[in-house]
VMD Tcl script that builds the backbone (N, CA, C; Angstrom):
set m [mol new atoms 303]
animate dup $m
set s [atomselect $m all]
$s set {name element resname resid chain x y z} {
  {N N UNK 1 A -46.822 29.775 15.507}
  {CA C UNK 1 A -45.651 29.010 15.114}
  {C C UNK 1 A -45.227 29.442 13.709}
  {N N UNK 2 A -44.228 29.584 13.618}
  {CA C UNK 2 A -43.454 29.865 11.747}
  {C C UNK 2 A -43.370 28.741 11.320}
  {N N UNK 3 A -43.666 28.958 10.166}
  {CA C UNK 3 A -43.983 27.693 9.273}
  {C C UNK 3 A -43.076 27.145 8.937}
  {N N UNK 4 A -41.446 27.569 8.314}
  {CA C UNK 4 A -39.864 26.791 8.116}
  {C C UNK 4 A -39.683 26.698 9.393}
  {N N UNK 5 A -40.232 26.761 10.402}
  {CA C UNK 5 A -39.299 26.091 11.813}
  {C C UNK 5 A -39.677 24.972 12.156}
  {N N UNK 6 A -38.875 24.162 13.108}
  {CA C UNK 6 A -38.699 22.494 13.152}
  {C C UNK 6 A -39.840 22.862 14.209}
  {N N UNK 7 A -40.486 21.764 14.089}
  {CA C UNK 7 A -41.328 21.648 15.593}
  {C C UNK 7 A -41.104 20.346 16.165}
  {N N UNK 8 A -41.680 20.132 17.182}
  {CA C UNK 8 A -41.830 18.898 17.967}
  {C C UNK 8 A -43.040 18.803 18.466}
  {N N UNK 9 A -43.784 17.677 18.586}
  {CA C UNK 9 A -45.167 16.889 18.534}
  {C C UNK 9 A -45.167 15.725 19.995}
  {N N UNK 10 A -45.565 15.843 20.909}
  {CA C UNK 10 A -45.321 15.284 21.877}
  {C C UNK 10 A -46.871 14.456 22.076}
  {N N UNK 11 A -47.455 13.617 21.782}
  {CA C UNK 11 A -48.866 13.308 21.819}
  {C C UNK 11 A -49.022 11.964 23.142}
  {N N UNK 12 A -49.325 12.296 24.027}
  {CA C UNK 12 A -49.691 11.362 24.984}
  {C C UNK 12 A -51.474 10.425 24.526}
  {N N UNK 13 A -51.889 9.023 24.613}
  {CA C UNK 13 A -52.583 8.471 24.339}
  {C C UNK 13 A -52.901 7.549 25.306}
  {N N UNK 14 A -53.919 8.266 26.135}
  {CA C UNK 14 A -54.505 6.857 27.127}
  {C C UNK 14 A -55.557 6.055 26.641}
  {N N UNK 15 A -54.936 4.553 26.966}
  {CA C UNK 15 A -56.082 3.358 25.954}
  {C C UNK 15 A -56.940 3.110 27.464}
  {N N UNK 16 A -58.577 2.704 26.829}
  {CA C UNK 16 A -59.531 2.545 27.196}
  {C C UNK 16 A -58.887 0.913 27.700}
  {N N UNK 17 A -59.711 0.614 29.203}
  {CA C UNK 17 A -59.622 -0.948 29.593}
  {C C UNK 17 A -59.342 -1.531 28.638}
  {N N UNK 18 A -58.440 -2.835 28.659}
  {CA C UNK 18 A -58.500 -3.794 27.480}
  {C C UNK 18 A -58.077 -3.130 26.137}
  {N N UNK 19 A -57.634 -1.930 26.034}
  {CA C UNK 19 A -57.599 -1.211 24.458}
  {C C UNK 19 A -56.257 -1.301 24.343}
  {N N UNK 20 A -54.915 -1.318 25.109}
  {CA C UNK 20 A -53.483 -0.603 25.258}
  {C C UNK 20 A -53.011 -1.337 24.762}
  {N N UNK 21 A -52.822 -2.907 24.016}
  {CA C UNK 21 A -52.970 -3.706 23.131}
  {C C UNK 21 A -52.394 -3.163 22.118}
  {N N UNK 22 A -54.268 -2.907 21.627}
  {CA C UNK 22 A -54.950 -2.730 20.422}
  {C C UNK 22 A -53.848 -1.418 19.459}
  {N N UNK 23 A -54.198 -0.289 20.251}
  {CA C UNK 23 A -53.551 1.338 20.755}
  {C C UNK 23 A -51.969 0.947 20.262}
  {N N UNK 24 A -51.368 -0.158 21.162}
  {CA C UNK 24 A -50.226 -0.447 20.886}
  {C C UNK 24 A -49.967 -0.360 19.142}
  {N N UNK 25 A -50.544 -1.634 18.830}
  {CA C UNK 25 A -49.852 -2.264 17.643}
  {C C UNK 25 A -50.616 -1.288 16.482}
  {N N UNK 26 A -51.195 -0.043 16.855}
  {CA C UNK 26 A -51.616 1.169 15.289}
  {C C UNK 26 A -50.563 1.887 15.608}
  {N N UNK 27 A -50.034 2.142 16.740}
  {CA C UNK 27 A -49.243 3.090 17.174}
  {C C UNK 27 A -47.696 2.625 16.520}
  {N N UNK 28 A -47.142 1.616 16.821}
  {CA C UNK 28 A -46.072 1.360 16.527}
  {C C UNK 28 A -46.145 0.623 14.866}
  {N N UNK 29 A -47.256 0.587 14.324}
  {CA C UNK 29 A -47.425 0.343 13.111}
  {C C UNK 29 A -47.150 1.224 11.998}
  {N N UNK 30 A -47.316 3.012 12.770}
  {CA C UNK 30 A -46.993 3.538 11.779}
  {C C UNK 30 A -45.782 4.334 11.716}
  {N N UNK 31 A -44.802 3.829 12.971}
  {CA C UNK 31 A -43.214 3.925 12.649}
  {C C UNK 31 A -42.503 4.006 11.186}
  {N N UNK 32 A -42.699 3.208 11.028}
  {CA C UNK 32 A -41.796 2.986 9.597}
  {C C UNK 32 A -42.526 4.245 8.829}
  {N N UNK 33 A -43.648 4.154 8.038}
  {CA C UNK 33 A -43.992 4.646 7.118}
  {C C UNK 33 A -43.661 6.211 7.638}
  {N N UNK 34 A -43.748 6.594 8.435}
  {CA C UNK 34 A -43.942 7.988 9.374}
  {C C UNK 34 A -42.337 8.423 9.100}
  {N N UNK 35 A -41.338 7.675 9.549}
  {CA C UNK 35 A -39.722 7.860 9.757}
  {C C UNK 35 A -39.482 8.097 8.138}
  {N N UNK 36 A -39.982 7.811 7.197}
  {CA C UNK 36 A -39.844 7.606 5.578}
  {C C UNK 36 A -40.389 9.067 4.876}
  {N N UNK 37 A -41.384 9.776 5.652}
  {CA C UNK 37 A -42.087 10.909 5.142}
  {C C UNK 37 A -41.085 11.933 4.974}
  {N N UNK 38 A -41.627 12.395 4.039}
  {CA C UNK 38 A -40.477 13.581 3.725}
  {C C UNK 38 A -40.722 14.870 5.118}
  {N N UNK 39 A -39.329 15.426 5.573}
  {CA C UNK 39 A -39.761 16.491 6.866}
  {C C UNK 39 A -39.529 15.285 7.945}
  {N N UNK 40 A -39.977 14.289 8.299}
  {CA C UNK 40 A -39.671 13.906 9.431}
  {C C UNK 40 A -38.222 13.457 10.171}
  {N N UNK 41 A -37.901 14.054 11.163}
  {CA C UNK 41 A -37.070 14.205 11.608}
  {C C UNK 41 A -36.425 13.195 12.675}
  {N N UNK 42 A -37.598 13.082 13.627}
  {CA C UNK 42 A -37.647 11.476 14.424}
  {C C UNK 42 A -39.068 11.646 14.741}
  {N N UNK 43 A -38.774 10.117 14.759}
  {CA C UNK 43 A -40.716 9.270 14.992}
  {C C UNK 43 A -40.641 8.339 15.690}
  {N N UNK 44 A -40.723 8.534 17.462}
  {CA C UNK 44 A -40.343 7.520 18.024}
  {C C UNK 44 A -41.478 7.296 19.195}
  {N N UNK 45 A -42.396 5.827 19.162}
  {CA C UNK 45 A -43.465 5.430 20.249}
  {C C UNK 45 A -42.994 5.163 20.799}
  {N N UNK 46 A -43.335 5.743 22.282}
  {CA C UNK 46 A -43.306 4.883 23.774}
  {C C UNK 46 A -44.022 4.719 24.514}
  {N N UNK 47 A -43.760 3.224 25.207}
  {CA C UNK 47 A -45.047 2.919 26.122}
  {C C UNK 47 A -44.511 3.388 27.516}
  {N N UNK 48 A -45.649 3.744 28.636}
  {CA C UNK 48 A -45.126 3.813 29.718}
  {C C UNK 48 A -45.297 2.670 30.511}
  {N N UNK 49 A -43.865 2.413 31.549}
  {CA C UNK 49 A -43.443 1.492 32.714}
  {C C UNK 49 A -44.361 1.895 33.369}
  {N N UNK 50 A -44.783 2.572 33.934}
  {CA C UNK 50 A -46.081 3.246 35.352}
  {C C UNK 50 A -47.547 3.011 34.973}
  {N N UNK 51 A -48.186 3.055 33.689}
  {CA C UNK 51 A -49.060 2.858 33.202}
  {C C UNK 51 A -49.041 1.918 31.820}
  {N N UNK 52 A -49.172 0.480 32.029}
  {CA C UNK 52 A -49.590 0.438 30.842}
  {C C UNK 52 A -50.274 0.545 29.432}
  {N N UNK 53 A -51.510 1.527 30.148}
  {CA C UNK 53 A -52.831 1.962 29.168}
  {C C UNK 53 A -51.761 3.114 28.201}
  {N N UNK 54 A -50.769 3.648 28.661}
  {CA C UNK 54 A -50.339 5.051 28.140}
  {C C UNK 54 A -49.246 4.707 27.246}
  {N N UNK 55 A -49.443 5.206 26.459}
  {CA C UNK 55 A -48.617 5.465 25.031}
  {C C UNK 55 A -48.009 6.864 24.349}
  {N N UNK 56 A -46.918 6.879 23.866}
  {CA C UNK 56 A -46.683 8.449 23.933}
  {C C UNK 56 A -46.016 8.718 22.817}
  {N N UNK 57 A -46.339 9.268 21.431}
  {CA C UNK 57 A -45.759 9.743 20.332}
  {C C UNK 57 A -44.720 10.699 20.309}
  {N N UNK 58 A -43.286 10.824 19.979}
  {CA C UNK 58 A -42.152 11.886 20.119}
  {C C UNK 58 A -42.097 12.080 18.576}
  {N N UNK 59 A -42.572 13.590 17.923}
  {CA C UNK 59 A -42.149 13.845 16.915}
  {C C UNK 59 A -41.818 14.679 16.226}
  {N N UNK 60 A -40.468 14.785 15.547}
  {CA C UNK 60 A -39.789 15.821 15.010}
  {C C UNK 60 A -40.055 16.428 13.810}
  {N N UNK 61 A -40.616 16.955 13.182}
  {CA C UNK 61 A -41.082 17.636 11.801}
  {C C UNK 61 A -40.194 19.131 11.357}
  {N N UNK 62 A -39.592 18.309 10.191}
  {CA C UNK 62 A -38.962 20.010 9.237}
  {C C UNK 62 A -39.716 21.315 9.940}
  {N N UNK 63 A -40.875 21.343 9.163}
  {CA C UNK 63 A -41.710 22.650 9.754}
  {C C UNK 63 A -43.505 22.078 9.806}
  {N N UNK 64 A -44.059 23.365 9.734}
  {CA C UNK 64 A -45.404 22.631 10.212}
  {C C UNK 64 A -46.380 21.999 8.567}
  {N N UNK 65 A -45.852 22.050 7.390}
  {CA C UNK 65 A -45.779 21.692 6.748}
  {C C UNK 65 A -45.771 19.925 6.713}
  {N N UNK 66 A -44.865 20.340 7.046}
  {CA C UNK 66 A -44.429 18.490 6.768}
  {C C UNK 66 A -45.581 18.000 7.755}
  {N N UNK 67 A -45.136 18.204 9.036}
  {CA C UNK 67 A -46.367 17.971 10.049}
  {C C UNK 67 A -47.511 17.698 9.292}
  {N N UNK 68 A -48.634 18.510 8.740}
  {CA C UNK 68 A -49.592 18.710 8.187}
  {C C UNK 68 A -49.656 17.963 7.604}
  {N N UNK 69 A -48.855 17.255 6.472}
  {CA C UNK 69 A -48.845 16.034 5.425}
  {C C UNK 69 A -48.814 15.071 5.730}
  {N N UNK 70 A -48.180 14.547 7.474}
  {CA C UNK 70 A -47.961 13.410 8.468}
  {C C UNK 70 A -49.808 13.423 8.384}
  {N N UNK 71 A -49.943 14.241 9.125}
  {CA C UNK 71 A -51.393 14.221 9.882}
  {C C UNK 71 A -52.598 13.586 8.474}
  {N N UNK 72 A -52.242 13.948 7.477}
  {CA C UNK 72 A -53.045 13.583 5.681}
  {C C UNK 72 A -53.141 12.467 5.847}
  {N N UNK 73 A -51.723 11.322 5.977}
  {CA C UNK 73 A -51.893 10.340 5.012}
  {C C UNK 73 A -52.891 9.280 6.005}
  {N N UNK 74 A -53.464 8.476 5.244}
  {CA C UNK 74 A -54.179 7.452 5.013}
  {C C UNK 74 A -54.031 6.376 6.310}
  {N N UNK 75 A -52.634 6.223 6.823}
  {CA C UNK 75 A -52.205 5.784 8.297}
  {C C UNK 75 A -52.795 6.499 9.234}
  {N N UNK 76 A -52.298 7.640 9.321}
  {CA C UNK 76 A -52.957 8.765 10.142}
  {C C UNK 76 A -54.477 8.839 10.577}
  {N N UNK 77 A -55.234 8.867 8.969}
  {CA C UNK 77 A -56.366 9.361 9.411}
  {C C UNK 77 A -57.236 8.226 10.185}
  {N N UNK 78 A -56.792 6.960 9.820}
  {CA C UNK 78 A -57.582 5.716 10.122}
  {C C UNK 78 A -57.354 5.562 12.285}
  {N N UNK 79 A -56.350 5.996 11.911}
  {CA C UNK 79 A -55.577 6.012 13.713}
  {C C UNK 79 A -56.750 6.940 14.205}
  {N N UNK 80 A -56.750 8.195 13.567}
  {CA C UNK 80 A -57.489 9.404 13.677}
  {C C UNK 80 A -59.461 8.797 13.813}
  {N N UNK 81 A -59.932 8.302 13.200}
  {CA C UNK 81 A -60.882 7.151 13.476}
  {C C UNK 81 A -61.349 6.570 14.257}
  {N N UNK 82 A -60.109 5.419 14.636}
  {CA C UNK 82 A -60.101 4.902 15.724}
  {C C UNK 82 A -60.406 5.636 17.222}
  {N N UNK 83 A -59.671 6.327 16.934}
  {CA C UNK 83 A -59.302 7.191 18.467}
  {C C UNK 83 A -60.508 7.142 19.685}
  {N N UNK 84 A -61.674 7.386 18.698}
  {CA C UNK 84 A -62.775 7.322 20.046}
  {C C UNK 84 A -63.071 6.026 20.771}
  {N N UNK 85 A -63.208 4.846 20.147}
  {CA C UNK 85 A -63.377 3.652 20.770}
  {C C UNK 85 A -62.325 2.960 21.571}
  {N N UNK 86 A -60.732 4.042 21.364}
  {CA C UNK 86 A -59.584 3.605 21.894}
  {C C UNK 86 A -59.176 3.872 22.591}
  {N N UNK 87 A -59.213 5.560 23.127}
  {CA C UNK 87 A -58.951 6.217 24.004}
  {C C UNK 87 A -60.254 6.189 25.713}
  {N N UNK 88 A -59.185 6.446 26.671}
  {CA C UNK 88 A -60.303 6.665 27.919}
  {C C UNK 88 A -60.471 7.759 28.028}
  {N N UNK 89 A -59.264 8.813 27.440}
  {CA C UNK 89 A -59.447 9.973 27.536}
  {C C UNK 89 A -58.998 10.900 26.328}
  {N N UNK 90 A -59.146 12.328 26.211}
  {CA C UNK 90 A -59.013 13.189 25.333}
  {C C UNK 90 A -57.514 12.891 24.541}
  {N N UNK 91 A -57.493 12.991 23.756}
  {CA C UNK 91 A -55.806 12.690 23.244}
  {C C UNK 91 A -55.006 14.335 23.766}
  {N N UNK 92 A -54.652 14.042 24.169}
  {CA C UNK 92 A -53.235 15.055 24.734}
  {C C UNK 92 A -52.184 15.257 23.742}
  {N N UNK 93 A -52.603 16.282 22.697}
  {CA C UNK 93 A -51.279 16.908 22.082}
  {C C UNK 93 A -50.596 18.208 21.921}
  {N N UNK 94 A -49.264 18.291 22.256}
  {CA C UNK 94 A -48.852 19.793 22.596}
  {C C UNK 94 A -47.812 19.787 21.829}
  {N N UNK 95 A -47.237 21.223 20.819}
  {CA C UNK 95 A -46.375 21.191 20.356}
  {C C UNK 95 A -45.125 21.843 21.140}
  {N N UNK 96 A -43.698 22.060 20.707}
  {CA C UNK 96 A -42.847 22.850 21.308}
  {C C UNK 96 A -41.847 23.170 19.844}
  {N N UNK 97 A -41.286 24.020 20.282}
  {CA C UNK 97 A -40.110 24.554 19.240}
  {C C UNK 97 A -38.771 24.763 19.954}
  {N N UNK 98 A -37.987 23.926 19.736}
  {CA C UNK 98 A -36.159 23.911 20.048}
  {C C UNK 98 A -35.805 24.661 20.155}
  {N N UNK 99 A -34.838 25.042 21.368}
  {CA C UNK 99 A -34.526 26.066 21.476}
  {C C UNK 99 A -32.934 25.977 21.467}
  {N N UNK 100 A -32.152 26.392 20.607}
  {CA C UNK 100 A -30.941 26.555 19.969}
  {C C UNK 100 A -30.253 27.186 21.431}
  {N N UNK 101 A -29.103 26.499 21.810}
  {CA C UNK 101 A -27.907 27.058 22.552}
  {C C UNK 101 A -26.551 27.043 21.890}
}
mol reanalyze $m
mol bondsrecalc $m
mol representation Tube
mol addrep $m
């Protein structure tokens, strides 16, 4: 990936029994602060209608920079923490890069 190019962050999050709650309210907790970071472009959680355990991060970053500084702060890493007692399964994250028409 080039480092001045925009990326996109697509992170799927399946919560453990009883966790999708929990999963929920870190997830949509760090909206705000996330939409405020310098580089971010959009920062938008969604839950899925078909599964409620599943949760799904959409995110737009300047370049992989900014990204990188998302992933730093102090919100992040604690989410980052959590993750094992929260998740049923592996966190699912894939990037992509826009493709200009």
């Amino acid at each position: 990936m080039i480092k001045d190019e925009e990326i996109t962050s697509i992170v799927i999050f399946k919560a453990t029994p009883g966790g999708a709650e929990e999963l929920g309210q870190i997830l949509t907790g760090l909206i705000s602060g996330s939409r405020n970071e310098p580089g971010c472009i959009q920062y938008d959680i969604h839950h899925s209608e078909a599964d409620g355990a599943t949760w799904m991060a959409f995110e737009r970053w300047s370049n992989q920079a900014a990204f990188d500084a998302h992933v730093a702060t102090p919100a992040v890493q604690s989410l980052l923490a959590k993750l094992p007692e929260l998740l049923a399964d592996e966190l699912d994250m894939k990037f992509y890069r826009r493709i200009e028409t």
